[in-house]
NUKOL-195538 format. One record per residue (C-alpha): residue number from 1; residue in one letter; x negated, y negated, z negated. Coordinates in nm, 4 decimals. Each point is the difference from the previous one (the first is absolute). Layout:
N
{NUM 'A' {X Y Z}} ...
***
This chain:
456
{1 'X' {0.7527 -1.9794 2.9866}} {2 'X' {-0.3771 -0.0926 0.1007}} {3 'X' {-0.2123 0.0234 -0.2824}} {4 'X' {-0.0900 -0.3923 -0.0543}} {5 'X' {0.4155 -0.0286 -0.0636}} {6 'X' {0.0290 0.2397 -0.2525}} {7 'X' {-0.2820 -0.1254 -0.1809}} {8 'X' {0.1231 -0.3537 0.0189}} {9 'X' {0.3615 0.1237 -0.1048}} {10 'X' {-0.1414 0.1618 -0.3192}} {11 'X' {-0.2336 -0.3220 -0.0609}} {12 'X' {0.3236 -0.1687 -0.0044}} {13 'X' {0.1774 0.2386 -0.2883}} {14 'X' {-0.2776 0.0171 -0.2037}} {15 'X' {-0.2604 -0.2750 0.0965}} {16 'X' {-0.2729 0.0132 0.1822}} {17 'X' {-0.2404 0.0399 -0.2918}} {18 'X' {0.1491 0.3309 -0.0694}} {19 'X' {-0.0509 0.1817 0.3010}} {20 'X' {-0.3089 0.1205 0.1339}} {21 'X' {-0.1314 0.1328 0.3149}} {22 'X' {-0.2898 0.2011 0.1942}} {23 'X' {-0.3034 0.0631 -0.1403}} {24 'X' {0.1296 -0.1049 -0.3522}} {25 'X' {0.2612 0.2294 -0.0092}} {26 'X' {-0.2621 0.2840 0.0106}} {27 'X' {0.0042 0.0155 -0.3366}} {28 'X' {0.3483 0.1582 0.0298}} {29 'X' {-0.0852 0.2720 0.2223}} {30 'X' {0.1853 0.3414 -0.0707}} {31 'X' {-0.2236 0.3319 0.0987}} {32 'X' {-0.2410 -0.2297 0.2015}} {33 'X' {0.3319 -0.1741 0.2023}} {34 'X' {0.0085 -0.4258 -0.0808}} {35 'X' {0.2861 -0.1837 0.0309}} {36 'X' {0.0253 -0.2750 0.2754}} {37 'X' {0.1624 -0.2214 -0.3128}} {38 'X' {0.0675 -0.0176 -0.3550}} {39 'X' {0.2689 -0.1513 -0.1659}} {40 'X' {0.0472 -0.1235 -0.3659}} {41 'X' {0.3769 -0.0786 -0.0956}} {42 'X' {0.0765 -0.1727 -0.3452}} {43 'X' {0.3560 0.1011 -0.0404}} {44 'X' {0.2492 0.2824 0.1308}} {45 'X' {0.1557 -0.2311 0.2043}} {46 'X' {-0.3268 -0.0583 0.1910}} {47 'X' {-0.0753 0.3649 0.0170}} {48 'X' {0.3632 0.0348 0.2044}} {49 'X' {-0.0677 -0.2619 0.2044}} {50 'X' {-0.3511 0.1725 0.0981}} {51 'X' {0.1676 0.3366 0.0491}} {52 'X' {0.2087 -0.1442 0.2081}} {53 'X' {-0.2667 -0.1798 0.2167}} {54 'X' {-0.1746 0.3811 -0.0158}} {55 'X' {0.2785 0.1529 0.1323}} {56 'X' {0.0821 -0.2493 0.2494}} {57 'X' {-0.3484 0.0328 0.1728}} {58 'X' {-0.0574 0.3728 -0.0875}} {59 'X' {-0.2383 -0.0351 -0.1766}} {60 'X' {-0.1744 0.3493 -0.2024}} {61 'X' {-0.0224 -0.1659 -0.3841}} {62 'X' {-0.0898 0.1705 -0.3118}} {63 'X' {0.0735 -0.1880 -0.3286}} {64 'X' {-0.2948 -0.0257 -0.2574}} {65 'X' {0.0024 -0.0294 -0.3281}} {66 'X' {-0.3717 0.0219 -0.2081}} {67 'X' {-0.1039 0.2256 0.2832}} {68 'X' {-0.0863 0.2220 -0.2978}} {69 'X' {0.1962 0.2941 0.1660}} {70 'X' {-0.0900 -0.0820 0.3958}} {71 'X' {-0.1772 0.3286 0.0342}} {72 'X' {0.2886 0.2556 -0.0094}} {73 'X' {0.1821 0.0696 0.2996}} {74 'X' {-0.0747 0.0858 0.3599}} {75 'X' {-0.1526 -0.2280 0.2444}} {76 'X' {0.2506 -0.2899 0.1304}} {77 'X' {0.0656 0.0292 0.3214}} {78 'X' {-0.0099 -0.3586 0.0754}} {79 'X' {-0.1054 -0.3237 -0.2668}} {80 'X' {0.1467 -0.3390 0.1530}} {81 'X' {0.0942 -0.1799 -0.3513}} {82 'X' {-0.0942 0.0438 -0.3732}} {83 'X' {0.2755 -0.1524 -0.2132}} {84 'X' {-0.2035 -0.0298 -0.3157}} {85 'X' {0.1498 -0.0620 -0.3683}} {86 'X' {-0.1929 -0.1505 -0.2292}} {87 'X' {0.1981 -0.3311 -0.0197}} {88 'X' {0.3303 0.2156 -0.0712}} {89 'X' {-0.1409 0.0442 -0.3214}} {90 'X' {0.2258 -0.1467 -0.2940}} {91 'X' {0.2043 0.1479 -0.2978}} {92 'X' {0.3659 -0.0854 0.0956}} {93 'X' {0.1877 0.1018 -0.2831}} {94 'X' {-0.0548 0.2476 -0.3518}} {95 'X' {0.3032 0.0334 -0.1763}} {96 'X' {-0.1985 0.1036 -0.2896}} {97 'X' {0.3318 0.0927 -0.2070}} {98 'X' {0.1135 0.2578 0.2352}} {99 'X' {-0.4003 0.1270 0.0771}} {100 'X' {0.0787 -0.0842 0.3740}} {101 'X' {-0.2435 -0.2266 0.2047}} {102 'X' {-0.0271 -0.1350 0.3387}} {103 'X' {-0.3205 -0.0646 0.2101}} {104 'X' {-0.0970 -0.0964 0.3803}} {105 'X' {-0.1826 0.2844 0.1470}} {106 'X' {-0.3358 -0.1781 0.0422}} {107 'X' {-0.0430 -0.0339 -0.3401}} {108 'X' {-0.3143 0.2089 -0.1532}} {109 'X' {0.1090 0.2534 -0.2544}} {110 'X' {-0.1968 -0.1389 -0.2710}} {111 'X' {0.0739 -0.3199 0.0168}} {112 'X' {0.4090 0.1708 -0.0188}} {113 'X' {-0.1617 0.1679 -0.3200}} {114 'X' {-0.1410 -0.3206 -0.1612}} {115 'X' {0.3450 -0.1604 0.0692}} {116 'X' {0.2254 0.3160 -0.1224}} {117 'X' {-0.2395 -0.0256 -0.3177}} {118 'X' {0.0871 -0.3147 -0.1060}} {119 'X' {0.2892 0.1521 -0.1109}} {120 'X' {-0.1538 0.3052 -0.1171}} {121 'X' {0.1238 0.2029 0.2840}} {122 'X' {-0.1666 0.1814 0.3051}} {123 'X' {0.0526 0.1390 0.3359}} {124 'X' {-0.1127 0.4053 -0.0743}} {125 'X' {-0.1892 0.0563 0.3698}} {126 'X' {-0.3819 0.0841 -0.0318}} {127 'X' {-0.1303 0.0319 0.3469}} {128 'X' {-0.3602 -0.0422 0.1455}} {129 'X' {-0.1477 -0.3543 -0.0051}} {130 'X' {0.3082 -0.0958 -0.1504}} {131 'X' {-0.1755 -0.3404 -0.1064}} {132 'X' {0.0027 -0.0685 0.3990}} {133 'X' {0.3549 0.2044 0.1036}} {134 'X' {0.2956 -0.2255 0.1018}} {135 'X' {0.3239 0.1062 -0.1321}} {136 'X' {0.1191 -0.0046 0.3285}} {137 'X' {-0.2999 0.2123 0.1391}} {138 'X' {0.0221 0.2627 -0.2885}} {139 'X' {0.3669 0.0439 0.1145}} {140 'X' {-0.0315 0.0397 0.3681}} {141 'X' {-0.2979 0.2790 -0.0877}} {142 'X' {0.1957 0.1517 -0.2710}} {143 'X' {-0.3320 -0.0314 -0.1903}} {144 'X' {0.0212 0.1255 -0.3904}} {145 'X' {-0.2497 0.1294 -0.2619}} {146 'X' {0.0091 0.1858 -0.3013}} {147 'X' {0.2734 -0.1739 -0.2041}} {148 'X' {0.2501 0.1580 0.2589}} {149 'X' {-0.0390 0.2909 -0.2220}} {150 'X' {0.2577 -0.1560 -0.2389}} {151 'X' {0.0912 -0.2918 0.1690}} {152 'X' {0.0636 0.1201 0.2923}} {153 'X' {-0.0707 -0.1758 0.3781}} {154 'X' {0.1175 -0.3236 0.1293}} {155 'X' {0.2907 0.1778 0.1488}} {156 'X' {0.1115 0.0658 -0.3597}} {157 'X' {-0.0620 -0.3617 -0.1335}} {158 'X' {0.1145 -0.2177 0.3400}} {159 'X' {0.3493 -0.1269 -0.0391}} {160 'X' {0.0541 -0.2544 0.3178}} {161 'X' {-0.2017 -0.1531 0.2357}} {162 'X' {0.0171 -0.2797 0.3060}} {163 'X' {-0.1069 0.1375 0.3209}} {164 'X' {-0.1366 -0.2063 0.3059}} {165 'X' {0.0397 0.2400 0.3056}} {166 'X' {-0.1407 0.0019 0.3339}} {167 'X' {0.2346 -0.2595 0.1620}} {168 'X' {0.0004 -0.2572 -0.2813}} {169 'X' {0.3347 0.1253 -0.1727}} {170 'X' {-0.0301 -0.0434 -0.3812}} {171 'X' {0.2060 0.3255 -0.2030}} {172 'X' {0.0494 0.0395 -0.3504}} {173 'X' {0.0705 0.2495 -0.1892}} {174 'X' {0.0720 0.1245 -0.3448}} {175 'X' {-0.0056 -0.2456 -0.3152}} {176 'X' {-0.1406 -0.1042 -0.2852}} {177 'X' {0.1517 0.2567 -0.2425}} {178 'X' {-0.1526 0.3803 -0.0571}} {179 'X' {0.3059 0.1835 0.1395}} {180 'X' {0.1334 -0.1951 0.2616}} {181 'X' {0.0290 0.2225 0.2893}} {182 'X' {0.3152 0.1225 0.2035}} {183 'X' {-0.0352 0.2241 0.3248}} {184 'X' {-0.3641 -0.0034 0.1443}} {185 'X' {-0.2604 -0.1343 -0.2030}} {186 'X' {-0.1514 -0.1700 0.2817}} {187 'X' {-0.3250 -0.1900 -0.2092}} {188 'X' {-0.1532 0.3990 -0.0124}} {189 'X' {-0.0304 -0.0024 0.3859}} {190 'X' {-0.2851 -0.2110 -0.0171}} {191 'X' {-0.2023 0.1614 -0.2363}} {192 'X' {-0.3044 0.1791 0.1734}} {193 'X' {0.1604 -0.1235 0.3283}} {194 'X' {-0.3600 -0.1742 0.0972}} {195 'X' {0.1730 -0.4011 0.0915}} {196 'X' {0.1933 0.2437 0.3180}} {197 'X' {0.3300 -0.1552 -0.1278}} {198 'X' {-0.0188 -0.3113 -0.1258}} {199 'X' {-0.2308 -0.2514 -0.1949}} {200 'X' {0.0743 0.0524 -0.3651}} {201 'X' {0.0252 -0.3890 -0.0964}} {202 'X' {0.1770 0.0632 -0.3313}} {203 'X' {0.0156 0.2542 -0.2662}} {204 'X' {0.2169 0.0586 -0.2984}} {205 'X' {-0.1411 0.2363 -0.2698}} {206 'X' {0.0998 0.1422 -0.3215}} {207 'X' {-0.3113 -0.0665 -0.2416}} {208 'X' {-0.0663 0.1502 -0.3525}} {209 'X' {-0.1338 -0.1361 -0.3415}} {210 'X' {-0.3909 -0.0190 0.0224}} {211 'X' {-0.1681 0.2688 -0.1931}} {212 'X' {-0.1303 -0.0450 -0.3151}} {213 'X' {-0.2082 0.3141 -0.1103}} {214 'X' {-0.1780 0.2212 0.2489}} {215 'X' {-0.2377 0.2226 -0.0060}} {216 'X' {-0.1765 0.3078 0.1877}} {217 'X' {-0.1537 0.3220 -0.0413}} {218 'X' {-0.2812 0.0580 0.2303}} {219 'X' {-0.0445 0.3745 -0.0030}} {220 'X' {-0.3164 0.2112 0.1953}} {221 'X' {0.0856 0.3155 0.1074}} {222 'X' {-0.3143 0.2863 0.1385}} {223 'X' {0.2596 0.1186 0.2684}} {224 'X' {0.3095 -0.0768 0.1607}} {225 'X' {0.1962 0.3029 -0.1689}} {226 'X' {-0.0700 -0.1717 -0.3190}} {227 'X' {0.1756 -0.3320 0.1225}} {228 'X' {0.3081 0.1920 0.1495}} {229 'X' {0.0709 0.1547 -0.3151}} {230 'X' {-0.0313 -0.2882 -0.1670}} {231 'X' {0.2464 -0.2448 0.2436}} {232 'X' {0.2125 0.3057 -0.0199}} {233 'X' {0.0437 -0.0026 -0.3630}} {234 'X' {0.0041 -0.3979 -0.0182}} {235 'X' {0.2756 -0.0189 0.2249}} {236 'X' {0.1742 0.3107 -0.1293}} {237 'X' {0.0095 -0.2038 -0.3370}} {238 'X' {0.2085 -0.2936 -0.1717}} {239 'X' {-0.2582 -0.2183 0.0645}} {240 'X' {0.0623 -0.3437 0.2269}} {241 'X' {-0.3607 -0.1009 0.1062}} {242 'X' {0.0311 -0.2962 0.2479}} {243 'X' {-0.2898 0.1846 0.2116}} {244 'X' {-0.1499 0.2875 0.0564}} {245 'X' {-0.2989 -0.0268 0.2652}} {246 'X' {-0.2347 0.2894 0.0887}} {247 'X' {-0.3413 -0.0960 0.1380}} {248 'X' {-0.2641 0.2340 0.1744}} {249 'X' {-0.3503 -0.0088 -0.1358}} {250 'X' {-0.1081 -0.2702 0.2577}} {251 'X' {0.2748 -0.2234 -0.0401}} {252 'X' {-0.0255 0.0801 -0.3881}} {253 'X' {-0.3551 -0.1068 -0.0039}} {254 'X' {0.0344 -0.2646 0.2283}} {255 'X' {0.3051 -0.1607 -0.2481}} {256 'X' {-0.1611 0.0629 -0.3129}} {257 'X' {-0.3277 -0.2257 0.1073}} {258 'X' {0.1763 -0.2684 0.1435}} {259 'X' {0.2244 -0.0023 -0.3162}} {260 'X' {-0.3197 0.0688 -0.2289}} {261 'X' {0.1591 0.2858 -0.1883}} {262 'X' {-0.2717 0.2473 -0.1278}} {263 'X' {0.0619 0.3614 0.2318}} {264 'X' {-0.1858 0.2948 0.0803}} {265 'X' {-0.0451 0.1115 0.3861}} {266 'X' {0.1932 0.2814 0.1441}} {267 'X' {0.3047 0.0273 -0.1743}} {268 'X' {0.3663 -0.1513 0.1223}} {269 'X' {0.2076 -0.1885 -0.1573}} {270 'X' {0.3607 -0.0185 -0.1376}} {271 'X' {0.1015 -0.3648 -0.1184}} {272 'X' {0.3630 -0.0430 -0.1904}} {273 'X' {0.1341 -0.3743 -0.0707}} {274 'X' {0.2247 -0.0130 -0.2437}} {275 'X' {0.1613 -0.3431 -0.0923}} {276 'X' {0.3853 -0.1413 -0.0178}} {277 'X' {0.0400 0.1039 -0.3280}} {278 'X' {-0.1104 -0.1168 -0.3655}} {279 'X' {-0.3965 0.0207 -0.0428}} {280 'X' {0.1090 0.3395 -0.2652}} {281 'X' {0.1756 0.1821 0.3022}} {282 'X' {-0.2873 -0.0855 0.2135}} {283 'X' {-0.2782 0.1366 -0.2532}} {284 'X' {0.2430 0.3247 -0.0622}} {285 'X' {0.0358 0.0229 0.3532}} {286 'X' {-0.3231 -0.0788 0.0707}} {287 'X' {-0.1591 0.2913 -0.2940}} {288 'X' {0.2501 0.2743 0.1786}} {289 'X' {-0.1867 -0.0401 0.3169}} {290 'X' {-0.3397 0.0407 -0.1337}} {291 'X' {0.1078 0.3146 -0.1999}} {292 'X' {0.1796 0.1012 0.3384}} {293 'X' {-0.3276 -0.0446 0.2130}} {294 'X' {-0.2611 0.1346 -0.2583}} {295 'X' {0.2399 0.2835 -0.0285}} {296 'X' {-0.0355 0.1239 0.3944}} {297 'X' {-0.3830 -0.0979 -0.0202}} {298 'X' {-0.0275 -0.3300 0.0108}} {299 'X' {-0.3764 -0.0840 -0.2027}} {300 'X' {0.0525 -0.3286 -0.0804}} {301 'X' {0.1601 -0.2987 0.0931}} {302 'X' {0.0474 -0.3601 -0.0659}} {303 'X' {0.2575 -0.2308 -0.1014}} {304 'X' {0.0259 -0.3464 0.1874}} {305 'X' {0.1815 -0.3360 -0.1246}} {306 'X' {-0.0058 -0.3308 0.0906}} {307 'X' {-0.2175 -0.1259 0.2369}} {308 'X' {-0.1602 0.3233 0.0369}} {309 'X' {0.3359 0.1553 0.0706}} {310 'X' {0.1101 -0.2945 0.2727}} {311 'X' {-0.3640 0.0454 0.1602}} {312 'X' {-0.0026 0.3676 0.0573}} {313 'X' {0.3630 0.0018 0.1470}} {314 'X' {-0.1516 -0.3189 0.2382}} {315 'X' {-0.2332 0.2119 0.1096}} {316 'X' {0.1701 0.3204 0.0766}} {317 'X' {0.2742 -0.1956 0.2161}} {318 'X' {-0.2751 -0.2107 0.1709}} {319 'X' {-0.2620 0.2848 0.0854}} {320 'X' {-0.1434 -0.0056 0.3538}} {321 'X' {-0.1833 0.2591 0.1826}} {322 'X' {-0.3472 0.0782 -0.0203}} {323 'X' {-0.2433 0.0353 -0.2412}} {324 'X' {0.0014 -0.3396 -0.1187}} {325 'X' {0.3281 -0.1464 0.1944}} {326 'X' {-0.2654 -0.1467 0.2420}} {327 'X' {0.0376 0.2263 0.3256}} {328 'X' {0.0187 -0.1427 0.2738}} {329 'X' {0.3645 -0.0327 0.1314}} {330 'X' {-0.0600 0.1799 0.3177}} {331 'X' {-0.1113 0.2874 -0.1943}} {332 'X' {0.2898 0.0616 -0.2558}} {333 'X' {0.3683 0.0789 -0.0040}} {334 'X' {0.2683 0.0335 -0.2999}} {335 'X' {0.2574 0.2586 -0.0029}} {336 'X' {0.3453 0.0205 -0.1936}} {337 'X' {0.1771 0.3847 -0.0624}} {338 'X' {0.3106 0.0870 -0.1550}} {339 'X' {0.0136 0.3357 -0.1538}} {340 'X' {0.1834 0.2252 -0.2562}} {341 'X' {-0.1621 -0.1375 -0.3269}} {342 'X' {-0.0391 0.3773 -0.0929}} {343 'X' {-0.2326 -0.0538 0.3264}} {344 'X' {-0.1934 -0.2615 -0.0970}} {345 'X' {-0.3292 0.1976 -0.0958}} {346 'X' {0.0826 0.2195 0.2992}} {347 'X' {0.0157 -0.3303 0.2492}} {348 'X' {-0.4149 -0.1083 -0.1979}} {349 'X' {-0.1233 0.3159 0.0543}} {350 'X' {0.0733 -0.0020 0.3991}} {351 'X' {-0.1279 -0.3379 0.0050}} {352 'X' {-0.3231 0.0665 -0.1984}} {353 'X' {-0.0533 0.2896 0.3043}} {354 'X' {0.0520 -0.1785 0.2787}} {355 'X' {-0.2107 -0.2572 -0.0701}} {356 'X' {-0.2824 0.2367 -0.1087}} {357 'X' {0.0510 0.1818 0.3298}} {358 'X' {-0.0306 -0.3678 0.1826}} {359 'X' {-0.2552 -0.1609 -0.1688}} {360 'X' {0.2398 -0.2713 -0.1425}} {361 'X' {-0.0399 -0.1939 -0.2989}} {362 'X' {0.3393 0.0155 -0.1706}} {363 'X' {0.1167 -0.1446 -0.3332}} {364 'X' {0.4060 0.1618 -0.0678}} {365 'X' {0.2392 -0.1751 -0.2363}} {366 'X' {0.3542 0.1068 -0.0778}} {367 'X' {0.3123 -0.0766 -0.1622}} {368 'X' {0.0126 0.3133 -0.1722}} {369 'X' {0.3672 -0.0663 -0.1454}} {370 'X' {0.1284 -0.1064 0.3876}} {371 'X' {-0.1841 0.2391 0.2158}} {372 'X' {-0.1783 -0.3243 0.1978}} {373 'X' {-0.3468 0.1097 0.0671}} {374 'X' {-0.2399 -0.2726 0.1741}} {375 'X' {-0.3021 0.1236 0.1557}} {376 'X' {-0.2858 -0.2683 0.0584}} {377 'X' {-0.2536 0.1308 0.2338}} {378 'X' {-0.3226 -0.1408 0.1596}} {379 'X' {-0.3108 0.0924 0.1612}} {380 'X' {-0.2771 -0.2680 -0.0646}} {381 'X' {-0.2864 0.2056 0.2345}} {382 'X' {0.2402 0.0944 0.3633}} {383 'X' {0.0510 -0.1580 0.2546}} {384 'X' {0.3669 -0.1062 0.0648}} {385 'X' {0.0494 0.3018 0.2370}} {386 'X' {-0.0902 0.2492 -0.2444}} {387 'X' {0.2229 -0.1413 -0.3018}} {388 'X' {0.2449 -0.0362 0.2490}} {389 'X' {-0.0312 0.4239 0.0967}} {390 'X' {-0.0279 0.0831 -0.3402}} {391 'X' {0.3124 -0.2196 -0.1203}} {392 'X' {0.1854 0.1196 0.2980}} {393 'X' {-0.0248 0.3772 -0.1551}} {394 'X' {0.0280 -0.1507 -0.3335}} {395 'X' {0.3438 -0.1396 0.0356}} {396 'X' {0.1158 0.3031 0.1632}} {397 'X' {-0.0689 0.2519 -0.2339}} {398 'X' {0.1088 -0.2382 -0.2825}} {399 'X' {0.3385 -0.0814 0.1715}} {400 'X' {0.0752 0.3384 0.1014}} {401 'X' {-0.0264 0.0946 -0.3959}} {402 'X' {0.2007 -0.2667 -0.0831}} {403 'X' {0.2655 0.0737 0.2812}} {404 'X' {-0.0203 0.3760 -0.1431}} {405 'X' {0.1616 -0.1588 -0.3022}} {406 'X' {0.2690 -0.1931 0.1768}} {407 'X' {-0.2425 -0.3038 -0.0844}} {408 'X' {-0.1503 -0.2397 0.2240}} {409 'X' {-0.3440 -0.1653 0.0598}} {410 'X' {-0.0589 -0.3661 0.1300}} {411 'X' {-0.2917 -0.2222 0.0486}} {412 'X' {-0.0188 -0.3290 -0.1829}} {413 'X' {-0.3439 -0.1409 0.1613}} {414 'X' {-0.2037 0.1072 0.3024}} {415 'X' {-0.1832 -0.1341 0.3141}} {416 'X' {0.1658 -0.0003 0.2773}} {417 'X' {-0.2532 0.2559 0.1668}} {418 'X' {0.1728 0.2398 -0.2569}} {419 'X' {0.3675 -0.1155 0.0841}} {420 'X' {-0.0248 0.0574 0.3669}} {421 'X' {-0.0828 0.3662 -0.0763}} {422 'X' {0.2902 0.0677 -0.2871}} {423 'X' {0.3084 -0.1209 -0.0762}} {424 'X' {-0.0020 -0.1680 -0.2841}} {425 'X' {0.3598 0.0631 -0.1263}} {426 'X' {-0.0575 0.3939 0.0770}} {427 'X' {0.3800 0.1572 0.0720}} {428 'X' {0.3166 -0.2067 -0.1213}} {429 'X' {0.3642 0.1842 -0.0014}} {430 'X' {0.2770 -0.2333 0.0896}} {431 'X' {-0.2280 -0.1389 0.2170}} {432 'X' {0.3447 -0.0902 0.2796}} {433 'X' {0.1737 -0.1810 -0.2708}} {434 'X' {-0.2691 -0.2154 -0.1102}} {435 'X' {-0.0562 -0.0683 0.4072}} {436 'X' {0.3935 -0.0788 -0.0053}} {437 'X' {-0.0243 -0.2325 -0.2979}} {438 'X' {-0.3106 -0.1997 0.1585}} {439 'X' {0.1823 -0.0674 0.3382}} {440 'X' {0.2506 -0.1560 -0.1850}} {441 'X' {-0.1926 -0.1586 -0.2110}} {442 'X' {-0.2617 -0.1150 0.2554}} {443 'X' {0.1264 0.0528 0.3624}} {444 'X' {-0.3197 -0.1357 0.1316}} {445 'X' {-0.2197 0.1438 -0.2008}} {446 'X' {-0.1640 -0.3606 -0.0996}} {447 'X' {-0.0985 0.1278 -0.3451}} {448 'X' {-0.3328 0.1914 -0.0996}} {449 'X' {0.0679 0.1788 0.3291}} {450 'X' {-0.1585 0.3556 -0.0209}} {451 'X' {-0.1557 -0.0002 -0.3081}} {452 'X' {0.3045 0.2174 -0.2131}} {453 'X' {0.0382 0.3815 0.0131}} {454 'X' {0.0955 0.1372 0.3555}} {455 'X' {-0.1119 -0.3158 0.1568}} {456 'X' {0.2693 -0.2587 -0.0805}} 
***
C-alpha cells in the first residue's frame, strides 16, 4: 500500500484532523527515529480499524500513551506509524460497591485518582511522573513505586483488560470481579510487555479505600551499615509501613531541598510511610520506627504529615539525574536493579564505586522492602563519548553484581549513543518462549519492533 493510501485510509477512520504527518510528527520521534504519521483514535473501535490499516500496509507502529515512559527500551528498528492515546482517555465504569473500576488506557493516572476519589477510593500505583503516566503506559512498562511495598504491582491489582493487537482483532479477557480467573490469566502477559502484544485499550482494576492517615519517618543514617540494620529490623518486625525508601546522600540532599525539609549533608537516608490504619496505629507505628532507627545509630530524624509528607514522596518518585535534574539528556542515563533486599546496601555500595572510578555523578534510590534499586547517573562536564565509556563499564560491573544474585539490571532512560553499545534488557531466561509467544501474537512483527528484550 503506497504511503498517500494508507494515510488517506486512516484519515478516513479517524478524520483527517487527527492524523498528522512529516515534519509534525517529529515530535513523536523514538531514540532520534520520527514517524512518517501519527494517528489519534477516539474509541477502541477506531484503534482496530487503524491496526488493521497498520497491518495491512506493514507498517512498524508503536502505541503512545503520555510518552512519559518513551525512553526505555532498545532502539526500534523501523518507526512508520505512532498510534497515540490521548483521546482514549475516559472512565468507563467504577462499580464503587465491589471496589472494581474500569478505564480506557489513555487515561492519565491522576485524573483515574481524582475520579476513584470521589468515592473515597484509589488506584495504589506510585510510579515516576505519575501526574503525566497513562494507565495504559504504566502497564505496558510495568512501571511501580514505593507503595508496591504493600500494595503490591499492577500485576497484583489488574483484573481484565481489552486488547487491540497487531491486526486489528479486539480480545478480552478477565472481568470485573477480584477472582475471576480460570486456566491462564492472560491480562498478566501484557504487563512489562513494552505495547509488543497488543494496545492495552481497556483496563479493569481492583481499587482500595483512599487513605486517611499517613505519615513518615525520615531517618539519617552516617553509614550504610547503620541503614541495613535498621531495614533489617523494620522488616523483621510486626510493623506494616506502606514504604520503606533508602536514599544515598546525593539523592537525600537533593530530595530534602526540593521538599524544603531541614537536613544535614552527608548522611543517607531511610524513609518509612506508614498509613491504612487509624491515625493511633500510625503514630505507634510510626514511634517504633524512630526507637528502631535511633537504636542502630540513627541521630535524628524527622516526622512528615500532610503536605510535607505528599511532597517528599513527589519528589523521591520524580527525581532526575544530575545535580539539579537539569543535565542535559545526552549526558544522563537511569538504571533499575533487582536484588536480594538483604543486598540492598551491598547493590549502593558498588554503585557509589563505580561511579567514583568513572567520574559520574550518581544519585541511588531504592525500595529497600522490594530489592528495586534505581541508579540515576549523569555527567554534566563530558562529552557524550566519555559518559558513554564510563556508563558502558558502569552497567557492567553493576549488572554482573546483580546477576551474581540471580537479579537483573535494566536501563530505563539513555541516548541512543549508549544503547547501540549495551543492551539495554542485559540477559533474559526464557528468552525462546517469549520469541514463541510474540510470533503468535505478532507474526509480522508490526508492533514496537525491536525495542523488547532479545530484540522482539
Amino acid at each position: 500500500m503506497a504511503h498517500t493510501e494508507w494515510i488517506h485510509a486512516l484519515e478516513k477512520v479517524v478524520g483527517a484532523d487527527h492524523v498528522i504527518s512529516g515534519s509534525e510528527a517529529g515530535t513523536f520521534a523514538v531514540d532520534g527515529k520520527a514517524p512518517r504519521a501519527v494517528v489519534f483514535p477516539r474509541t477502541v473501535e477506531e484503534t482496530s480499524s487503524v491496526m488493521a490499516i497498520a497491518s495491512e500496509a506493514a507498517l512498524k507502529t508503536i502505541p503512545w500513551g503520555a510518552g512519559s515512559q518513551m525512553a526505555l527500551g532498545a532502539i526500534p528498528a523501523r518507526v512508520d506509524l505512532v498510534v497515540a492515546l490521548k483521546h482514549l482517555n475516559h472512565l468507563v465504569d467504577h462499580e464503587w460497591g465491589d471496589m472494581t473500576a474500569t478505564v480506557q488506557g489513555g487515561m492519565r493516572l491522576k485524573d483515574f485518582q481524582q475520579a476513584l476519589g470521589q468515592h473515597q477510593q484509589f488506584l495504589p500505583l506510585d510510579p515516576p511522573f505519575a501526574d503525566q503516566a497513562t494507565v495504559g503506559g504504566l502497564l505496558a512498562t510495568n512501571a511501580s513505586g514505593p507503595r508496591r511495598l504493600l500494595y503490591g504491582t499492577a500485576r497484583d491489582l489488574l483484573i481484565a483488560t481489552t486488547v487491540v493487537h497487531a491486526d486489528g482483532t479486539v480480545t478480552k479477557g478477565g472481568a470485573k470481579v477480584v477472582k475471576n480467573v480460570t486456566g491462564y490469566d492472560m491480562n498478566k502477559l501484557y504487563i512489562g510487555s513494552l505495547g509488543t502484544l497488543g494496545i492495552i485499550a481497556e483496563a479493569t482494576f481492583r481499587v482500595y479505600p483512599r487513605i486517611a492517615w499517613e505519615k513518615t519517618w525520615l531517618a539519617p543514617f552516617l553509614t550504610l551499615d547503620h541503614a541495613e540494620e535498621a531495614i533489617a529490623q523494620i522488616m523483621d518486625s510486626s510493623l506494616v509501613p506502606n514504604a520503606l525508601e533508602l536514599l544515598d546522600k546525593a539523592a537525600a540532599r537533593r530530595v530534602t531541598t526540593r521538599a524544603g525539609i531541614g537536613w544535614t549533608d552527608g548522611q543517607y537516608a531511610l524513609a518509612t510511610s506508614v498509613g491504612s490504619v487509624a491515625e493511633m496505629a500510625v503514630d505507634t507505628q510510626i514511634e517504633e520506627i524512630g526507637r528502631i532507627s535511633r537504636k542502630v545509630g540513627s541521630p535524628g530524624g524527622n516526622l512528615l504529615h500532610d503536605e510535607p509528607h505528599h511532597t517528599f514522596w513527589r519528589e523521591v518518585r520524580d527525581i532526575t539525574p544530575g545535580t539539579n535534574g537539569t543535565a542535559p539528556r545526552h549526558l544522563r542515563a537511569v538504571m533499575k536493579g533487582g536484588v536480594l533486599i538483604s543486598k540492598v546496601a551491598d547493590a549502593f555500595r558498588v554503585g557509589e564505586e563505580e561511579a567514583k572510578t568513572q567520574g559520574l555523578d550518581l544519585c541511588i534510590v531504592a525500595e529497600a522492602g522490594s530489592g528495586i534499586v534505581r541508579y540515576y547517573v549523569s555527567a554534566e562536564d563530558r562529552s557524550l563519548q566519555e559518559f558513554v565509556e564510563g556508563m558502558v563499564s558502569t552497567v557492567e560491573r553493576i549488572r554482573s553484581t546483580c546477576e551474581a544474585q540471580e537479579g537483573s539490571l535494566i536501563i530505563l532512560e539513555a541516548d541512543a549513543a549508549l544503547k547501540t553499545r549495551i543492551d539495554v534488557w542485559g540477559p533474559v531466561r526464557g528468552l525462546e518462549v517469549m520469541q514463541g509467544i510474540k510470533e503468535r501474537f505478532d507474526p509480522r512483527q508490526t508492533l514496537n519492533p525491536g525495542r523488547f528484550v532479545g530484540g522482539i
